[in-house]
N, C-alpha and C positions, 0 to 999 in steps of 0.2 A: 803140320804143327811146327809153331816156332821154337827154339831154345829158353828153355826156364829160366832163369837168372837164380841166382841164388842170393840167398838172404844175406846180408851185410849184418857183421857185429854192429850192435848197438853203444854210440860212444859215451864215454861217462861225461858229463856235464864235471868242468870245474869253475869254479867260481873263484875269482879274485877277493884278495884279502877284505877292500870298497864294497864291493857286494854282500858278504860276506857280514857285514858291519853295517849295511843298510837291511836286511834280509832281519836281523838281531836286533836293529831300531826299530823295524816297523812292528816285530812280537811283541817288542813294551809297548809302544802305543796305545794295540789294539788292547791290551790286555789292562794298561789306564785307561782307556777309553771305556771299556767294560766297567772296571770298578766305580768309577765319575758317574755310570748311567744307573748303577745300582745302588749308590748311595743319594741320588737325588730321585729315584723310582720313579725315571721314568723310562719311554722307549727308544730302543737303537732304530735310526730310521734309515735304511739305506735301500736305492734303487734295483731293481731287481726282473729284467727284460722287460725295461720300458715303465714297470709300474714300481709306485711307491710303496716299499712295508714296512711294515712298524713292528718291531722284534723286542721281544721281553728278554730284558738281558738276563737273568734268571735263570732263562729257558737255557742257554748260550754255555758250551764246554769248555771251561779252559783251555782244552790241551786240542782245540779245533784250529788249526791253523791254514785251513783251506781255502776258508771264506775271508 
């Protein structure tokens, strides 16, 4: 049997001020983009592995910033 290697610290992720400030631009976006799609009632349409869906902004959490 060979020798283990041991597990390396995990490094922090820092992000430039630029980043930082695009990261904060695209939150408002998405979250005008959400209110645009709720005051005209209709759907968020975005692709999703290949196929097209059609999302009820409604349905949609503010505070979901993953998707």
């Amino acid at each position: 049997m060979g020798k283990v290697k041991g597990t390396e610290p995990v490094k922090k992720l820092v992000l430039s001020d630029n980043a930082k400030k695009i990261i904060a631009g695209m939150k408002k976006v998405r979250e005008d983009l959400i209110a645009y799609k709720k005051s005209k009632n209709s759907p968020l349409v975005v692709l999703r592995d290949g196929k097209i869906e059609f999302i009820d902004p409604f349905t949609l959490e503010k505070s979901t910033a993953s998707q």
